[in-house]
C-alpha positions as a Markdown table, in Angstrom:
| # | Residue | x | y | z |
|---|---|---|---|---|
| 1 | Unk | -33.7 | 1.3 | 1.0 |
| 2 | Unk | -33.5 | -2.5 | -0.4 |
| 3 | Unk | -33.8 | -0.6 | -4.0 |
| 4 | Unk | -31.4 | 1.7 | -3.6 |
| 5 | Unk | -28.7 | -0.8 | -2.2 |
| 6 | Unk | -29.6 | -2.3 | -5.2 |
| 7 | Unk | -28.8 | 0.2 | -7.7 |
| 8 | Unk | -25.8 | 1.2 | -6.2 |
| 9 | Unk | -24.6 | -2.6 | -6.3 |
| 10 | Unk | -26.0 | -3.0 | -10.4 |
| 11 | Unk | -24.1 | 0.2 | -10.9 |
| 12 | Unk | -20.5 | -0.5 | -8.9 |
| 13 | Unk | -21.1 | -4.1 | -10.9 |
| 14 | Unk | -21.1 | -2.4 | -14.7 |
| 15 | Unk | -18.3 | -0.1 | -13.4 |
| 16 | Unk | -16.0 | -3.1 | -12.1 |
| 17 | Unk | -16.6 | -5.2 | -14.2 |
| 18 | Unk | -14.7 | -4.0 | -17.5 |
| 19 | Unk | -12.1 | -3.4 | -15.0 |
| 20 | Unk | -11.8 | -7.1 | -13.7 |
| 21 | Unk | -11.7 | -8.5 | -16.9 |
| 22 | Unk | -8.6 | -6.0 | -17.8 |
| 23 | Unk | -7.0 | -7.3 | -14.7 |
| 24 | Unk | -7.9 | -10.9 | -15.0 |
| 25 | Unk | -5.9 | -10.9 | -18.9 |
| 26 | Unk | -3.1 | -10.8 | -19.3 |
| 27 | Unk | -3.2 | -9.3 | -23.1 |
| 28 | Unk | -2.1 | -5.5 | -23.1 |
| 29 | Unk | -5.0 | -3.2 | -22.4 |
| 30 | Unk | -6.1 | -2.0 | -25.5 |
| 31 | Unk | -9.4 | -1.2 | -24.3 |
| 32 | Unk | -8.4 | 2.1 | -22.2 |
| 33 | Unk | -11.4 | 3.6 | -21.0 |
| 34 | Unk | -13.8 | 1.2 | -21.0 |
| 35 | Unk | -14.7 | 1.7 | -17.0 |
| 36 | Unk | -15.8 | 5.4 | -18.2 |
| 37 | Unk | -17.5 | 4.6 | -21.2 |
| 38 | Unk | -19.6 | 2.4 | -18.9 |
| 39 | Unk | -20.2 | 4.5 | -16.5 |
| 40 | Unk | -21.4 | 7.1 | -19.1 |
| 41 | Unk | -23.6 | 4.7 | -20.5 |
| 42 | Unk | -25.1 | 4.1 | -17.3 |
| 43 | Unk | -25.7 | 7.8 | -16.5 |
| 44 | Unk | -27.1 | 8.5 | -20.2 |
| 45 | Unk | -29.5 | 5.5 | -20.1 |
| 46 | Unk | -31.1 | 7.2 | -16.9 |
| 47 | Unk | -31.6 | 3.4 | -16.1 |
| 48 | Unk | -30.2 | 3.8 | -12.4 |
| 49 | Unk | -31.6 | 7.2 | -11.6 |
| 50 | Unk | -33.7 | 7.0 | -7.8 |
| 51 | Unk | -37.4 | 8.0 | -8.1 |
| 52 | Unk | -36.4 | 10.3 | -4.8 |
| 53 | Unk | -36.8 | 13.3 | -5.6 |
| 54 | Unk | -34.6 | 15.6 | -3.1 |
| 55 | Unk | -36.2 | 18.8 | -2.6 |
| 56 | Unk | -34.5 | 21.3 | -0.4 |
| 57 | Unk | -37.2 | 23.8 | 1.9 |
| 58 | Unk | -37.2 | 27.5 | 1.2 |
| 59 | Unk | -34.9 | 28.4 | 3.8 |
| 60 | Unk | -32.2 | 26.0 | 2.9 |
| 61 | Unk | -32.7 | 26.8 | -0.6 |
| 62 | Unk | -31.9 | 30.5 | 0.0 |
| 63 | Unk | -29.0 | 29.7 | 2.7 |
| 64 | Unk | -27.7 | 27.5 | -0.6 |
| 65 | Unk | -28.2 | 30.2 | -3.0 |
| 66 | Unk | -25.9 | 32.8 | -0.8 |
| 67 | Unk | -23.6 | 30.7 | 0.4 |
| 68 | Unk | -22.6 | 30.2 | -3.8 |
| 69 | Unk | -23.0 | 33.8 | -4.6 |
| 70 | Unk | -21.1 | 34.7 | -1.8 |
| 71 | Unk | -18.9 | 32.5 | -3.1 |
| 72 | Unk | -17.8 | 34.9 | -6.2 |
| 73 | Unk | -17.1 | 37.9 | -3.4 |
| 74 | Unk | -13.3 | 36.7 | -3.2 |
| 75 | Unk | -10.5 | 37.0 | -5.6 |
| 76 | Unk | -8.8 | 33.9 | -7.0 |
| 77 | Unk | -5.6 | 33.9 | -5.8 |
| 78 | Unk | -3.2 | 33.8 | -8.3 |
| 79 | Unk | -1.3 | 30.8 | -6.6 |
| 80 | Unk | -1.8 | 28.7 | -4.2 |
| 81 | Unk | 1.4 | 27.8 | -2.8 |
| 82 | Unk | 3.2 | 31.1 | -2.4 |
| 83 | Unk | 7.2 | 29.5 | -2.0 |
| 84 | Unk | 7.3 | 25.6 | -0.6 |
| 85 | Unk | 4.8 | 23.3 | -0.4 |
| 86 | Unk | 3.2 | 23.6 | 3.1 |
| 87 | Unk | 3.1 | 27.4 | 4.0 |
């Protein structure tokens, strides 16, 4: 559990960070998109990754599997909003 709080703070840490130091300046942001490169980084370096690996049981595993195929049974609609917002 102690790991795992860990990670999660090491990750929020290199995604806040970039993002502190653009508010902290008062320079114009010319580095747009530097919170998502990190976060990228982070997700391609497989550094943060939890050795848990969730396995589902058989029956949930086929309740999963039907629930997404029945999924593709219904038509897209083709709008949501038929008139006003809120109907």
């Amino acid at each position: 559990m102690n790991r795992t709080i860990c990670c999660l703070l090491i990750t929020l840490l290199g995604v806040l960070s970039p993002q502190l130091r653009a508010e902290n300046s008062s320079a114009p942001d010319d580095k747009f998109g530097d919170t998502t490169r990190s976060w990228l980084a982070i997700q391609r370096s497989n550094t943060q990754a939890t050795p848990y690996n969730d396995k589902l049981s058989p029956r949930a595993l086929k309740a999963a599997q039907e629930r997404m195929e029945d999924s593709f049974k219904q038509k897209i609609p083709q709008k949501f909003i038929k008139e006003k917002f809120g109907e």
